[in-house]
C-alpha positions, 0 to 999 in steps of 0.5 A: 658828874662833872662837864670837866675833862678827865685829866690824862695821868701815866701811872706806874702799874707795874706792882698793882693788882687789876681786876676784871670782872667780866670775860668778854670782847670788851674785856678782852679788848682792854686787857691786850691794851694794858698787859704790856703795862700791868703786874697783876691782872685777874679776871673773873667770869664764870666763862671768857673770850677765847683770847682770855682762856689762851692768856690764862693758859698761859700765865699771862693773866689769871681766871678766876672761873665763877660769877662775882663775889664781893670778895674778889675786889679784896687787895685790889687797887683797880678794877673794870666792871665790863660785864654784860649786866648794867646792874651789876656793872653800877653794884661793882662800880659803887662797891669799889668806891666805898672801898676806895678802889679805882673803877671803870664801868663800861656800861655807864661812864659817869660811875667810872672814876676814869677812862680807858684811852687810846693807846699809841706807843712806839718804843718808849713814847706812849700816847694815850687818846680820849674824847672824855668818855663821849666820843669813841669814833673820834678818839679812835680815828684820832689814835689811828691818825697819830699812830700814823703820824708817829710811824711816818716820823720814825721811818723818815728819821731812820732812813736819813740816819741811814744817809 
């Protein structure tokens, strides 16, 4: 793996098919994050977060109930292996790059071909936040302060409109 930054890119996800193979906090954490982004998200996992089981129920994403199959990443454009089994993370991880499937695993960041940021959006302006897979305090106390930063901006700019 590289010592280079990963280069931050906005991508269209709106048609792809995004798979989640594992139902736990941090997937459910990072599903709440690119739902208002994404067309397709599956997650697989025998059993899930509360917040995934609601989210299944209703329509918003689809459950896959069963442990991984190699073929549940057929069709899929990307995937987060964020199980809670490192080997298994590093097995679905090297699957999908010899299938050319986008991976992030969570459990090892130099097997991810890129990283989940931090995201701050208000209306149209998205922002996303990363400290290159090697500080996630930082990035999050970064994300936090510019979040802050673009809330102040639009309140000022709104009561001068209002002037």
């Amino acid at each position: 793996m590289s010592d280079k930054p990963y280069f931050p890119l906005f991508v269209d996800l709106s048609e792809k098919d995004i798979l989640f193979v594992g139902a736990g906090p941090i997937a459910a954490r990072r599903i709440g994050v690119l739902r208002p982004f994404a067309g397709r998200i599956t997650v697989v996992a025998p059993e899930a977060e509360e917040g995934i089981e609601k989210l299944a129920a209703g329509g918003d994403i689809a459950w896959i109930r069963h442990a991984f199959e190699d073929g549940d990443l057929a069709g899929r454009d990307m995937v987060f292996a964020v199980t809670d089994d490192p080997a298994l993370n590093e097995e679905i991880g090297m699957k999908c790059r010899e299938k050319g499937i986008l991976v992030n695993v969570a459990s090892d960041k130099s097997l991810c071909d890129f990283y989940f940021p931090g995201i701050v959006q208000k209306g149209e302006t998205v922002i996303g936040v990363s400290a290159s897979g090697k500080d996630h305090k930082k990035a999050r106390q970064l994300r936090e302060r510019i979040e802050e930063i673009l809330t102040e901006k639009i309140d000022r700019t709104l009561t001068e409109e209002e002037k």
